[in-house]
Structures are given as structure tokens and as C-alpha cells.
C-alpha positions as a printed Julia matrix, in Angstrom:
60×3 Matrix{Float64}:
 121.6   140.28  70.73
 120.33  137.08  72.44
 118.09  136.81  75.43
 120.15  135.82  78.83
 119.69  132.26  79.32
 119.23  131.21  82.9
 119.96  127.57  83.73
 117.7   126.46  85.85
 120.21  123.55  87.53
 122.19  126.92  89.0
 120.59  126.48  92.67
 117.52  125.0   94.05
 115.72  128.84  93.83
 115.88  129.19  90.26
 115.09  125.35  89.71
 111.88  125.82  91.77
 111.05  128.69  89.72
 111.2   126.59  86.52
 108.91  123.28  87.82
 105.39  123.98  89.26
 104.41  122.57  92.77
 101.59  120.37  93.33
  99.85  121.65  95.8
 100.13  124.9   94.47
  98.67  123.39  91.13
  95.88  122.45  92.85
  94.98  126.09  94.29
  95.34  127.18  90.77
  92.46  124.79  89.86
  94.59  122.41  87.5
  93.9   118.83  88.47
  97.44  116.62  89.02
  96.44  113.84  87.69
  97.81  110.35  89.42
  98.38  107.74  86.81
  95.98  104.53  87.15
  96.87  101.5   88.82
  94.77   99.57  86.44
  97.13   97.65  84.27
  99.78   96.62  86.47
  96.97   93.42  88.01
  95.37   93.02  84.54
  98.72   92.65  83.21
  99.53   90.6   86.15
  96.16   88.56  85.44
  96.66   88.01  82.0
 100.16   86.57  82.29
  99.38   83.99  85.13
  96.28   82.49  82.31
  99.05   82.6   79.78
 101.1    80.9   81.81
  98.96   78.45  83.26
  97.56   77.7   79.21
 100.97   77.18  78.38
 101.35   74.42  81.39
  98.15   73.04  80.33
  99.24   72.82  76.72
 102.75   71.38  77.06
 101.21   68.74  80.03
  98.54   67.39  77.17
């Protein structure tokens, strides 16, 4: 006999019970981790000097 399968979509109660809450990650004493905001200007950086080389190139 298979276990009961309980979809988790059903309401917003059993949902809950499925994903973890932030905050109450962070009693628990797991870190949440924020993802960096480190490449988004270097990758902004490097494609303004790729872009300006490629001026530079095509004007000489």
C-alpha cells in the first residue's frame, strides 16, 4: 500500500508547511544566504571596455 500523498498546492496551510520561513530559519541558526551583487557592475564594467575597444578598433 502506498503512503498518502499530500499536495502541497491544496491551500496556503499545507503549502507553508512544505517551504521554510526565513526568519524562522534564522532562529534555527541556518544562515539565508543573499546572493552577491558582485557581478552584475563587473559584468557591467567589462562590457562598457569591450565596447569602447571595439569603437577604438573599428575608428583606427
Amino acid at each position: 500500500m502506498a503512503d498518502e500523498y499530500v499536495d502541497p498546492s491544496g491551500t496556503s496551510e499545507v503549502f507553508r508547511a512544505f517551504v521554510p520561513a526565513p526568519e524562522l530559519a534564522t532562529q534555527a541558526g541556518h544562515p539565508v544566504r543573499e546572493p552577491s551583487r558582485l557581478p552584475l557592475p563587473v559584468a557591467v564594467v567589462m562590457a562598457a571596455v569591450m565596447l569602447a575597444m571595439a569603437f577604438w578598433i573599428a575608428l583606427s
